[in-house]
Jmol script that loads the backbone (N, CA, C; Angstrom):
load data "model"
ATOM      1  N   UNK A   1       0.851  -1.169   0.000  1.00  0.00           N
ATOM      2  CA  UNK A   1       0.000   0.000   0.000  1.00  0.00           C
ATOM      3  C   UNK A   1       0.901   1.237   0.000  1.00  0.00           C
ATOM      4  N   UNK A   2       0.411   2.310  -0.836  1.00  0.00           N
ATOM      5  CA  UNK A   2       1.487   3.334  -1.342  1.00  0.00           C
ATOM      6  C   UNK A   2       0.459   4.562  -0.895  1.00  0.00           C
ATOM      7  N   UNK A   3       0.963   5.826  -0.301  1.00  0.00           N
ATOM      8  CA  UNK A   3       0.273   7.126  -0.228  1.00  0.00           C
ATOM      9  C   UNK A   3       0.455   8.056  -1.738  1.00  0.00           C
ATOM     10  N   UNK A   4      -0.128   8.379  -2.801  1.00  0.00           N
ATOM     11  CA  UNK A   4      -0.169   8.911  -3.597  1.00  0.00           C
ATOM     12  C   UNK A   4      -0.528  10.214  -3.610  1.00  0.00           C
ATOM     13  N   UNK A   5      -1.577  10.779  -2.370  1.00  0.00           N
ATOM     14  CA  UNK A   5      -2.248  11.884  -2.276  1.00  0.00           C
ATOM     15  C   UNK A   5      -2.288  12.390  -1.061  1.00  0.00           C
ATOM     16  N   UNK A   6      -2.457  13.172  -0.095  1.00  0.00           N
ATOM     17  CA  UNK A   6      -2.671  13.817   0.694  1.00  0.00           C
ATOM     18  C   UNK A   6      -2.980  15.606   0.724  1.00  0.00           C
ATOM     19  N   UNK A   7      -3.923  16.132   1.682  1.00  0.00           N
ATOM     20  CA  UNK A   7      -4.476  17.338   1.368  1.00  0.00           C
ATOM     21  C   UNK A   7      -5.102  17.833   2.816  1.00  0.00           C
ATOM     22  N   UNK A   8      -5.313  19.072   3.525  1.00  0.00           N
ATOM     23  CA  UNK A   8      -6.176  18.947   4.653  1.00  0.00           C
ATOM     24  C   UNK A   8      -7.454  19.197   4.207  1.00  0.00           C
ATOM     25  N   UNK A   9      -7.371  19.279   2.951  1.00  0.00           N
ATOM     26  CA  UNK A   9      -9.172  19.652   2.879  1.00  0.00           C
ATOM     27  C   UNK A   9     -10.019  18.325   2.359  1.00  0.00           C
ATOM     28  N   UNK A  10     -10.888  17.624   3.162  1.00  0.00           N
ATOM     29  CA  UNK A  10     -11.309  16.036   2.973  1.00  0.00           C
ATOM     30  C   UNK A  10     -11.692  16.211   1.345  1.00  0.00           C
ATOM     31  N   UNK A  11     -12.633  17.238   1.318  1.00  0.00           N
ATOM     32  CA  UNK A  11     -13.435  16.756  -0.140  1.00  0.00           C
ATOM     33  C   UNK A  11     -12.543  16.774  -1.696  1.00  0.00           C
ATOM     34  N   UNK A  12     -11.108  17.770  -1.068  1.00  0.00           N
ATOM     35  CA  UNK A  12     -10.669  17.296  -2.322  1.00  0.00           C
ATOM     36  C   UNK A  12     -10.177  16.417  -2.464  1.00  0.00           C
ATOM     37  N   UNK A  13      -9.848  15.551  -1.336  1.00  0.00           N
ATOM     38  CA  UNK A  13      -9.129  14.330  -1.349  1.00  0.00           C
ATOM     39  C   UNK A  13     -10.313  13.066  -1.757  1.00  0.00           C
ATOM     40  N   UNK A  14     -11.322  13.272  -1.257  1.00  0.00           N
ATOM     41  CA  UNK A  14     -12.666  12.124  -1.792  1.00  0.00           C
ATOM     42  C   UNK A  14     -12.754  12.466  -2.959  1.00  0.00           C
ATOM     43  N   UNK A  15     -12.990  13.519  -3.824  1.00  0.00           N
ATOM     44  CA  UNK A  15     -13.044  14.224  -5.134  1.00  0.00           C
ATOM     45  C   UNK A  15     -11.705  13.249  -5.997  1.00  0.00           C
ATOM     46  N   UNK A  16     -10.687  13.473  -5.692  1.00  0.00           N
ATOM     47  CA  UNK A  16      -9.889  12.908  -5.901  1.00  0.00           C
ATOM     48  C   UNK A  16      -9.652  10.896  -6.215  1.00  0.00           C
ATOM     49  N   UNK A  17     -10.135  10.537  -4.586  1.00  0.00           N
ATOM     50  CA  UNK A  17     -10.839   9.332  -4.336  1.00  0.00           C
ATOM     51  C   UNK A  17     -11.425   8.903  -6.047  1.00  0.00           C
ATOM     52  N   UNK A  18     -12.467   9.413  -5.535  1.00  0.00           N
ATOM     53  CA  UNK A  18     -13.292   9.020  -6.689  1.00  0.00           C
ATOM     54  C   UNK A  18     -13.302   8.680  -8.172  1.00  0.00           C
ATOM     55  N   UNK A  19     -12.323   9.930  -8.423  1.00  0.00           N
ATOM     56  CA  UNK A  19     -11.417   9.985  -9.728  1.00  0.00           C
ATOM     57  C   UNK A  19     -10.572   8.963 -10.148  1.00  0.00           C
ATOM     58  N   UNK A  20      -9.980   8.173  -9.056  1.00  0.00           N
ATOM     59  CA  UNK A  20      -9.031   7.000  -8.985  1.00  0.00           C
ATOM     60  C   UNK A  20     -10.043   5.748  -8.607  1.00  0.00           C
ATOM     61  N   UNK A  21     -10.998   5.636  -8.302  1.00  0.00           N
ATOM     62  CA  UNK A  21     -12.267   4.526  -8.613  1.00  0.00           C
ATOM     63  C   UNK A  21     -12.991   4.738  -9.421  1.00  0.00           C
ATOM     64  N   UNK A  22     -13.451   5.507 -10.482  1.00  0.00           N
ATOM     65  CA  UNK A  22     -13.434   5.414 -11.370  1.00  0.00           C
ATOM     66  C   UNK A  22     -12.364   4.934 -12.511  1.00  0.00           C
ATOM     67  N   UNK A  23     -11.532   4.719 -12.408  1.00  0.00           N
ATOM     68  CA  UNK A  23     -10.311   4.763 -13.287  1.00  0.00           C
ATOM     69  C   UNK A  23      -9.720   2.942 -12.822  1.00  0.00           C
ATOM     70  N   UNK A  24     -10.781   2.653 -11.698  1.00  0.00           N
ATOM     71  CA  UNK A  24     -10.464   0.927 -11.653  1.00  0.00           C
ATOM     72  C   UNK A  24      -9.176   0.870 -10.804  1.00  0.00           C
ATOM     73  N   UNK A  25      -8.740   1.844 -10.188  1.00  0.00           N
ATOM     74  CA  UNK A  25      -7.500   1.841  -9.063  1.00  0.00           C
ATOM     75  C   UNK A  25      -8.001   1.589  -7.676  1.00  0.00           C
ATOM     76  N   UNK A  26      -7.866   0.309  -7.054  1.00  0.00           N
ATOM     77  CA  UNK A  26      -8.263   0.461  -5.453  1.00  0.00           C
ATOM     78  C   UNK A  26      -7.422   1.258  -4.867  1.00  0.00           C
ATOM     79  N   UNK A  27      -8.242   1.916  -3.922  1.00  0.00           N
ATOM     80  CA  UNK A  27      -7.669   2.563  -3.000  1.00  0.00           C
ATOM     81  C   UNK A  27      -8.536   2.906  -1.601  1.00  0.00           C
ATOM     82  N   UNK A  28      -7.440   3.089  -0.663  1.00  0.00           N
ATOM     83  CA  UNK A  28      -8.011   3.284   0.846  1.00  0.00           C
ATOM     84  C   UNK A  28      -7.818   4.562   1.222  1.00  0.00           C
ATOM     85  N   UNK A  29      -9.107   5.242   1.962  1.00  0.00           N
ATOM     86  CA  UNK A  29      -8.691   6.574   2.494  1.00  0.00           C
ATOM     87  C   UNK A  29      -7.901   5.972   4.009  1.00  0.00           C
ATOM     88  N   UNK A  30      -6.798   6.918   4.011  1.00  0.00           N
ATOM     89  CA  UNK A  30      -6.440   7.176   5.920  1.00  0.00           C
ATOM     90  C   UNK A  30      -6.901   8.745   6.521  1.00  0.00           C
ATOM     91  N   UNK A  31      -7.024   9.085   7.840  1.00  0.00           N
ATOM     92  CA  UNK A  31      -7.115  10.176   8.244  1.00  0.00           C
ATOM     93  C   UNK A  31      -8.273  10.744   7.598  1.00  0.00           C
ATOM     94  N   UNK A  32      -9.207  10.087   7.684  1.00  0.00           N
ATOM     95  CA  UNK A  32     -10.531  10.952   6.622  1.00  0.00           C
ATOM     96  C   UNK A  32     -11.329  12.097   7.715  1.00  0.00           C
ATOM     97  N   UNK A  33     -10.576  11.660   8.918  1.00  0.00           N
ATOM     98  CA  UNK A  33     -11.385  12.502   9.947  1.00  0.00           C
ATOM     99  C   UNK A  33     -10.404  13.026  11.265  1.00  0.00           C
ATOM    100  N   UNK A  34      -8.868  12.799  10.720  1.00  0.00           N
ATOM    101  CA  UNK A  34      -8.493  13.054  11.749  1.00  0.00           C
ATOM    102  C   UNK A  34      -7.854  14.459  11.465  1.00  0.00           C
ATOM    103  N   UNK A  35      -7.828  15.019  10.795  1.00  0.00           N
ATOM    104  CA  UNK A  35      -7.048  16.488  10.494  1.00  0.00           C
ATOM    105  C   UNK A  35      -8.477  17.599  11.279  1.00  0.00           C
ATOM    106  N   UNK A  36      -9.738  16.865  11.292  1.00  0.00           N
ATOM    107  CA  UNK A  36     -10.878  17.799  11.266  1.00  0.00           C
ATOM    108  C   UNK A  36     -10.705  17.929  13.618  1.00  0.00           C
ATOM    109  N   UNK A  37      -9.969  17.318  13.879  1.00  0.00           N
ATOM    110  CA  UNK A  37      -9.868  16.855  15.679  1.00  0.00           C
ATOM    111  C   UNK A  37      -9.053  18.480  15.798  1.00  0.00           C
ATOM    112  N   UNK A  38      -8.452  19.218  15.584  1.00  0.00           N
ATOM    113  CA  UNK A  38      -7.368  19.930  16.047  1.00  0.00           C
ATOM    114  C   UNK A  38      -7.767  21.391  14.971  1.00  0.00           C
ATOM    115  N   UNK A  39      -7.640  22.449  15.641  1.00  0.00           N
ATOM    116  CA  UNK A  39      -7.402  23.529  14.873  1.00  0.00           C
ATOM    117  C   UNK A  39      -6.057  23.999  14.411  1.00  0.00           C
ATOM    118  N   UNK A  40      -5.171  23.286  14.542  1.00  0.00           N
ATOM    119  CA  UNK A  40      -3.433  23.752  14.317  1.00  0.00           C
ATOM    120  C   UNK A  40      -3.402  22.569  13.223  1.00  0.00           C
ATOM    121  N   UNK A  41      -2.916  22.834  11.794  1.00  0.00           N
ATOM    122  CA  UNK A  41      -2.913  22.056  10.870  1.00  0.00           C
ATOM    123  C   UNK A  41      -1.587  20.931  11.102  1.00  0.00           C
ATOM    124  N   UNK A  42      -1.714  19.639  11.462  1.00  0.00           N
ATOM    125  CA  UNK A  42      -0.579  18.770  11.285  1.00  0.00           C
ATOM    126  C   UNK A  42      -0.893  17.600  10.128  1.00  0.00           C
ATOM    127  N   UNK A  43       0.596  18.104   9.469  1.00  0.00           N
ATOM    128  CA  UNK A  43       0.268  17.598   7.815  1.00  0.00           C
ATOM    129  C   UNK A  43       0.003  15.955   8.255  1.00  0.00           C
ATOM    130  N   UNK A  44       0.710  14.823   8.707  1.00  0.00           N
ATOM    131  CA  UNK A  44       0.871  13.475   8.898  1.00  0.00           C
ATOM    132  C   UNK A  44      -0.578  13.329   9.263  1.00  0.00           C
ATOM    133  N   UNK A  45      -1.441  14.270   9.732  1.00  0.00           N
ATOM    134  CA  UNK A  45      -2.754  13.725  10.651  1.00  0.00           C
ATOM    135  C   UNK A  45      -3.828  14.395   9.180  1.00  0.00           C
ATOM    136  N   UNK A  46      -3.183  14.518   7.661  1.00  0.00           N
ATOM    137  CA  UNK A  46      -4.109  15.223   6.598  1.00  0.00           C
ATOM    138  C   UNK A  46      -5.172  13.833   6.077  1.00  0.00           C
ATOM    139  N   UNK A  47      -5.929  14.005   5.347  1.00  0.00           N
ATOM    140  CA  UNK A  47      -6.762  13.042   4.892  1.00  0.00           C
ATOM    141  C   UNK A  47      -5.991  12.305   3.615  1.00  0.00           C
ATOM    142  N   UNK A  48      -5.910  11.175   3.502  1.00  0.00           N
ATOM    143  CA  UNK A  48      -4.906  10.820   2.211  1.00  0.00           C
ATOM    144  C   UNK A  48      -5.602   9.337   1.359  1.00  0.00           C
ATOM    145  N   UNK A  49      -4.898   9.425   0.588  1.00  0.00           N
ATOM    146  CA  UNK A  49      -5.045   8.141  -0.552  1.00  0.00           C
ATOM    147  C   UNK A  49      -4.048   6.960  -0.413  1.00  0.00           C
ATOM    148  N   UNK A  50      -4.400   5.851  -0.162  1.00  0.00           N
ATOM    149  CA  UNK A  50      -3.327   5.404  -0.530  1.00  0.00           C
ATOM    150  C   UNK A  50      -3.943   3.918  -1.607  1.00  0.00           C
ATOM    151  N   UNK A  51      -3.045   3.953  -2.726  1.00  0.00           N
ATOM    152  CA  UNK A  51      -3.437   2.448  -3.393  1.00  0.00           C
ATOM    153  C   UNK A  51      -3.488   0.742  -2.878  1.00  0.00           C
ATOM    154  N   UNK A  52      -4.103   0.576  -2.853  1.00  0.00           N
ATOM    155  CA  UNK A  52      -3.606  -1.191  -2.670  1.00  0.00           C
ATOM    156  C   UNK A  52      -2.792  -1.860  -2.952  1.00  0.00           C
ATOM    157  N   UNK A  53      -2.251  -1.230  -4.413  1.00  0.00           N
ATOM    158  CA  UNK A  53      -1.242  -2.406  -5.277  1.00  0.00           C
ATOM    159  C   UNK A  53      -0.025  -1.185  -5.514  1.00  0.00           C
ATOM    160  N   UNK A  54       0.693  -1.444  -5.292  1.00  0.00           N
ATOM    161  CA  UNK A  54       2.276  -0.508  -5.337  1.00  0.00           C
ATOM    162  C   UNK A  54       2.251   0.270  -6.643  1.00  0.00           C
ATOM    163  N   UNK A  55       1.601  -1.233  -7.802  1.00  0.00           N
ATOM    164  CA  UNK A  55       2.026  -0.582  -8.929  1.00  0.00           C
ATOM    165  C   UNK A  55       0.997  -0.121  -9.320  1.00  0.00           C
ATOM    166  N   UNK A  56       0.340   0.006  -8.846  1.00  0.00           N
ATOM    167  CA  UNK A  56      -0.943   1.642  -9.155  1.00  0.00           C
ATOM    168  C   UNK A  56      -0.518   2.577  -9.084  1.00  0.00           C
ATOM    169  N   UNK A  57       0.702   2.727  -7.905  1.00  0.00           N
ATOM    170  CA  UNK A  57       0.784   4.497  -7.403  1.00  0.00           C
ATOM    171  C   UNK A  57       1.485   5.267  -8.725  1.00  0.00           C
ATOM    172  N   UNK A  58       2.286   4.726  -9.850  1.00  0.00           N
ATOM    173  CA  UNK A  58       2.617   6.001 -10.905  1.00  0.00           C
ATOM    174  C   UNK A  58       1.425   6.331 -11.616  1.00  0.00           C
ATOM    175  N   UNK A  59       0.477   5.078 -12.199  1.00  0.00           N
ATOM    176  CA  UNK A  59      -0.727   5.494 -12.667  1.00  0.00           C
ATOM    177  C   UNK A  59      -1.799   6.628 -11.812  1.00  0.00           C
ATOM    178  N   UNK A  60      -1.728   6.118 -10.773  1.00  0.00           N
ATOM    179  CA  UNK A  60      -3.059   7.019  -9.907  1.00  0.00           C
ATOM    180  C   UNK A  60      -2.048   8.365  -9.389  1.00  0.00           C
ATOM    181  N   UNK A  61      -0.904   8.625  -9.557  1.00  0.00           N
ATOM    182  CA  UNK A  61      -0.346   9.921  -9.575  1.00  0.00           C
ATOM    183  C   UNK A  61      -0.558  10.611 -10.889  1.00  0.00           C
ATOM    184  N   UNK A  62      -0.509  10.111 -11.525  1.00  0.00           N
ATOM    185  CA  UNK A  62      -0.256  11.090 -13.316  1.00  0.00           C
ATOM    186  C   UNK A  62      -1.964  11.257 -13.293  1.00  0.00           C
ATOM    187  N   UNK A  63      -2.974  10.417 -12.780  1.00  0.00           N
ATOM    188  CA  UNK A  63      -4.297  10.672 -12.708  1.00  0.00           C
ATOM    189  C   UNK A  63      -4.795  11.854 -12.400  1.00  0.00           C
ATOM    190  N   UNK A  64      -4.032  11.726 -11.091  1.00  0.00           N
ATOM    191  CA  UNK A  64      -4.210  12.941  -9.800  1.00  0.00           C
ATOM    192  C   UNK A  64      -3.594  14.236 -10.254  1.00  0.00           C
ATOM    193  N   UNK A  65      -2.261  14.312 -10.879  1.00  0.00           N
ATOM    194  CA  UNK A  65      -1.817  15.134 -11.999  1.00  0.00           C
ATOM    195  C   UNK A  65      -2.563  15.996 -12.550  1.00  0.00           C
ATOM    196  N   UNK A  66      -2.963  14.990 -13.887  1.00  0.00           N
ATOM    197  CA  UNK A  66      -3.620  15.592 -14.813  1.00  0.00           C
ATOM    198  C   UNK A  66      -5.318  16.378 -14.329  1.00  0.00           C
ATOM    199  N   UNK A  67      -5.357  16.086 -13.523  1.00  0.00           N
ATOM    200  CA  UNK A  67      -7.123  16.324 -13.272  1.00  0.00           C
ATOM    201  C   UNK A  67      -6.644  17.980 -12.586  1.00  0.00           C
ATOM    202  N   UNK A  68      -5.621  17.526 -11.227  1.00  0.00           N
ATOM    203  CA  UNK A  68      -5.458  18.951 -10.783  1.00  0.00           C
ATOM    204  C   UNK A  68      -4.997  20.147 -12.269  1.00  0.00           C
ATOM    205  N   UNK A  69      -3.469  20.018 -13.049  1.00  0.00           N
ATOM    206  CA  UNK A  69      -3.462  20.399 -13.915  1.00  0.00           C
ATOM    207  C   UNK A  69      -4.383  21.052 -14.856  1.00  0.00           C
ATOM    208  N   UNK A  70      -5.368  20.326 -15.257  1.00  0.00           N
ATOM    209  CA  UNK A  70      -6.602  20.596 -15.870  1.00  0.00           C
ATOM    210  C   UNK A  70      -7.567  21.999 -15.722  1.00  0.00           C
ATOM    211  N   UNK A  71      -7.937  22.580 -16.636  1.00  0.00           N
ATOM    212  CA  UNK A  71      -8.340  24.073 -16.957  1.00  0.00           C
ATOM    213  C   UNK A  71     -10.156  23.388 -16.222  1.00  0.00           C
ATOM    214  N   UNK A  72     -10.666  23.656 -15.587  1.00  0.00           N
ATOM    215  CA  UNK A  72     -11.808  23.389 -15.374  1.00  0.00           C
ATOM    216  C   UNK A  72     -13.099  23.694 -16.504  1.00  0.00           C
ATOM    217  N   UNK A  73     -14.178  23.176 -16.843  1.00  0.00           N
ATOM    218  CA  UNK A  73     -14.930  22.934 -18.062  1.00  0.00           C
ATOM    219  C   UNK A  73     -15.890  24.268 -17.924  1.00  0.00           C
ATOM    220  N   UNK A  74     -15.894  25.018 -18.589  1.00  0.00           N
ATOM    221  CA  UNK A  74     -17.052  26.302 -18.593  1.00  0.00           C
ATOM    222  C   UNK A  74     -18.517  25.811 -18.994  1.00  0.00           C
ATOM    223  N   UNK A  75     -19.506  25.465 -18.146  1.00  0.00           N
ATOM    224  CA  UNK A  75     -20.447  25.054 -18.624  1.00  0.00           C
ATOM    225  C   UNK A  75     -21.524  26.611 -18.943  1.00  0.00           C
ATOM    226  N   UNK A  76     -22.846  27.035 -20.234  1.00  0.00           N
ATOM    227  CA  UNK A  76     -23.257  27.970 -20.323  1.00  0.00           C
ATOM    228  C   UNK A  76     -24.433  27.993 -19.061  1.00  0.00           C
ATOM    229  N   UNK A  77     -24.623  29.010 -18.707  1.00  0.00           N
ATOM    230  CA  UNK A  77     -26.174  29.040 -17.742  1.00  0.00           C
ATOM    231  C   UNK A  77     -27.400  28.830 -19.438  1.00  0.00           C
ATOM    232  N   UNK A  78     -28.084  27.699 -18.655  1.00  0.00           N
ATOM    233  CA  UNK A  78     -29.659  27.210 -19.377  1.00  0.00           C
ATOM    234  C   UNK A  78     -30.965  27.934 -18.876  1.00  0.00           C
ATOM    235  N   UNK A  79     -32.272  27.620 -19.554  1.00  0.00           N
ATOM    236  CA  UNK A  79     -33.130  27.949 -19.027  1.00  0.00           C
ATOM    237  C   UNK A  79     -34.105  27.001 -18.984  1.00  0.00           C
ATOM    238  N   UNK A  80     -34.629  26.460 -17.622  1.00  0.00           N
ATOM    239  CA  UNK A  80     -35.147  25.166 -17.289  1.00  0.00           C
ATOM    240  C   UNK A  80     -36.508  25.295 -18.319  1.00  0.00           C
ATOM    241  N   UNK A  81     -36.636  23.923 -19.118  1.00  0.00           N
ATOM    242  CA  UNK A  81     -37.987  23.625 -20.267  1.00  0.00           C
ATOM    243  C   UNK A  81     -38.479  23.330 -19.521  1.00  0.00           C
ATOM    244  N   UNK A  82     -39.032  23.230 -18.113  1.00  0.00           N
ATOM    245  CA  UNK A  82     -40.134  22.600 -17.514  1.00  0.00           C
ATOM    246  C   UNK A  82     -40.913  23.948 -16.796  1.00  0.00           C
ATOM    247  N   UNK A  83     -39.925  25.049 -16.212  1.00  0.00           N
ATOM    248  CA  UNK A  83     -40.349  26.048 -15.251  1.00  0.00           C
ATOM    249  C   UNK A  83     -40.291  27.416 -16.026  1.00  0.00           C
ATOM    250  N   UNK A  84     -39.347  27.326 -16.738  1.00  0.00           N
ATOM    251  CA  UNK A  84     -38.415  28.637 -17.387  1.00  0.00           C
ATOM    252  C   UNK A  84     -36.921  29.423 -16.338  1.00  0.00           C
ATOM    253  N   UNK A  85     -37.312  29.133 -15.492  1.00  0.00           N
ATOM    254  CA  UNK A  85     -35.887  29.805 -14.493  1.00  0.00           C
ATOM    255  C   UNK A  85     -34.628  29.837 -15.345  1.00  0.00           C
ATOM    256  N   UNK A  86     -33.978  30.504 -14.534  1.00  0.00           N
ATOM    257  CA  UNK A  86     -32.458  30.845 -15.018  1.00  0.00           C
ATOM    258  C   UNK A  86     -31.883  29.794 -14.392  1.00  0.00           C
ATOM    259  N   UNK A  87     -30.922  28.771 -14.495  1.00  0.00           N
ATOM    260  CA  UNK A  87     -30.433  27.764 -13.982  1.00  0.00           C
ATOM    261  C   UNK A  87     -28.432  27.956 -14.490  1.00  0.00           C
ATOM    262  N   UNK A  88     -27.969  27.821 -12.878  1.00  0.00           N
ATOM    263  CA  UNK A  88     -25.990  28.071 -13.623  1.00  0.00           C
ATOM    264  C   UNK A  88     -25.892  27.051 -14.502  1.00  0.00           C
ATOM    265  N   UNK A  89     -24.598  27.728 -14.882  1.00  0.00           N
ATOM    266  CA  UNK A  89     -24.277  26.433 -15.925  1.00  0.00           C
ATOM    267  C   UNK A  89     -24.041  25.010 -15.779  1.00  0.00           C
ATOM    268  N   UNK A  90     -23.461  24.660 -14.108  1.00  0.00           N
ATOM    269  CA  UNK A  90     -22.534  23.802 -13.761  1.00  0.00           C
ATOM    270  C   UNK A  90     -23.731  22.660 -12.972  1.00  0.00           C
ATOM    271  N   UNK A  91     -25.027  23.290 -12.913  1.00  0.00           N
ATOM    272  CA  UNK A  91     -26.169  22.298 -12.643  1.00  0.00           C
ATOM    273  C   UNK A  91     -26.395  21.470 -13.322  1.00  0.00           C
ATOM    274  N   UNK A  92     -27.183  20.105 -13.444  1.00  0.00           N
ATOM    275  CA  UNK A  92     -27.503  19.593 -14.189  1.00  0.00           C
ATOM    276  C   UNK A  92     -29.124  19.085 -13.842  1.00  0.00           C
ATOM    277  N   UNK A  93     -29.239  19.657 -12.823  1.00  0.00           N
ATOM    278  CA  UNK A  93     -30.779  19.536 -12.734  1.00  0.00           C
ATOM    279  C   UNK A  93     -31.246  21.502 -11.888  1.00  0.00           C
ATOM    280  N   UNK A  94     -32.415  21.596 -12.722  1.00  0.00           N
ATOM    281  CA  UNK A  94     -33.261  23.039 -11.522  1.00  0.00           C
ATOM    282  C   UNK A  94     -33.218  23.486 -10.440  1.00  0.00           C
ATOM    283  N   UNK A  95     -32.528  24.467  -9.773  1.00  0.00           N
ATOM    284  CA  UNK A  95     -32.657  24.829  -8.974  1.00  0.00           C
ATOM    285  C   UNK A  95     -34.362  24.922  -8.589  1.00  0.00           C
ATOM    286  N   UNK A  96     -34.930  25.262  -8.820  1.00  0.00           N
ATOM    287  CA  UNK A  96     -36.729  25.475  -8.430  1.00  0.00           C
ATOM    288  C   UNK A  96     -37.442  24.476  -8.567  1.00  0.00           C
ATOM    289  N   UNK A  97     -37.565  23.259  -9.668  1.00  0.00           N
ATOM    290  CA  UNK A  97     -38.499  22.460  -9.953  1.00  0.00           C
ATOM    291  C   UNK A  97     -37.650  21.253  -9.865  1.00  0.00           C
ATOM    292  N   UNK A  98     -36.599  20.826 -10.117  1.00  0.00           N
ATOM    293  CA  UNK A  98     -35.289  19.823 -10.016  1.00  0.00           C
ATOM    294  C   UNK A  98     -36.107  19.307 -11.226  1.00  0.00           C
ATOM    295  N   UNK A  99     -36.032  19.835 -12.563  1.00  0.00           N
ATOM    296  CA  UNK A  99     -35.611  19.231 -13.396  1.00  0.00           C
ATOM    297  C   UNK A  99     -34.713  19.086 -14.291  1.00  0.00           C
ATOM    298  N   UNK A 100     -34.268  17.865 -14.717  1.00  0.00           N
ATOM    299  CA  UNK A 100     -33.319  17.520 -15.450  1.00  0.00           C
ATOM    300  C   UNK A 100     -32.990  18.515 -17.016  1.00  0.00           C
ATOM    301  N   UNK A 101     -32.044  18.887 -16.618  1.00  0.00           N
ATOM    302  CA  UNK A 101     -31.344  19.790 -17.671  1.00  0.00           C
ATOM    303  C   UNK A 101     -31.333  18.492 -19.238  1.00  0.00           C
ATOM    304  N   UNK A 102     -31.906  19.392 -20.231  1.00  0.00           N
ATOM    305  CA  UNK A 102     -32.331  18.704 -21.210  1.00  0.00           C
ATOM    306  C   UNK A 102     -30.735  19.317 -22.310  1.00  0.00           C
ATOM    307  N   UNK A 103     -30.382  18.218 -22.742  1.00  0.00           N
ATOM    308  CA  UNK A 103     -29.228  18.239 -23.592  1.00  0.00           C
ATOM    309  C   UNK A 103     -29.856  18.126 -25.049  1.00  0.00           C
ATOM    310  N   UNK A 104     -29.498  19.364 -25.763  1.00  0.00           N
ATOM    311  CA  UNK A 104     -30.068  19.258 -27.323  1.00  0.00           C
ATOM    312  C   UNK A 104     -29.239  17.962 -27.948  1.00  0.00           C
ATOM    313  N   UNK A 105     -30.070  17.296 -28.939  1.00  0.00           N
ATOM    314  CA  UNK A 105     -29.512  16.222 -29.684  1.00  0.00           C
ATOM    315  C   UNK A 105     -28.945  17.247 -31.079  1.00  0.00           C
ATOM    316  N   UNK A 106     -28.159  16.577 -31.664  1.00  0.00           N
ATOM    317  CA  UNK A 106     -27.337  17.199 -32.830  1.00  0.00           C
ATOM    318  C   UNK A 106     -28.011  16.555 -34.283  1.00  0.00           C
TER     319      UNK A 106
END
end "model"
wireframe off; spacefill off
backbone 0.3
color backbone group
């Protein structure tokens, strides 16, 4: 078992998580709750990743890499076909009625 990731902020590290189970890499969180015990940041006590199989950790690093690296996706603000509201871009369902953001076919 290899540490590939560590961060004090949990969700980017589950965010992260996730990214690397999707991608078919086991992995175990450590410290998912112990950085949140103390107001004085101690890095060893941060929330982290670690793989199962050794030879995951260059793959699920260049993963972890590329995603941080990565320009984040500009989605446009829609206007919900069920209610009319103004809905952000980065929703995919209504703020007001929760409906599903309708994707034009081409």
């Amino acid at each position: 078992m290899k540490e590939v990731y560590s961060h004090y902020d949990s969700s980017i590290v589950g965010l992260l998580n996730g990214i690397l189970n999707e991608s078919k890499i086991p992995t175990i969180l450590k410290n998912w709750t112990g950085s949140n015990i103390i107001e004085i940041p101690i890095p060893c006590l941060y929330p982290s990743i670690h793989v199962l199989n050794d030879s995951d950790a260059h793959e699920a690093k260049q993963i972890i890499q590329d995603y941080l690296d990565s320009e984040p996706e500009v989605q446009p603000d829609w206007e919900c076909s069920n209610c009319g509201a103004g809905v952000d871009g980065f929703l995919s369902e209504c703020w007001k009625c929760q409906s599903s953001k309708r994707i034009p076919h081409n």
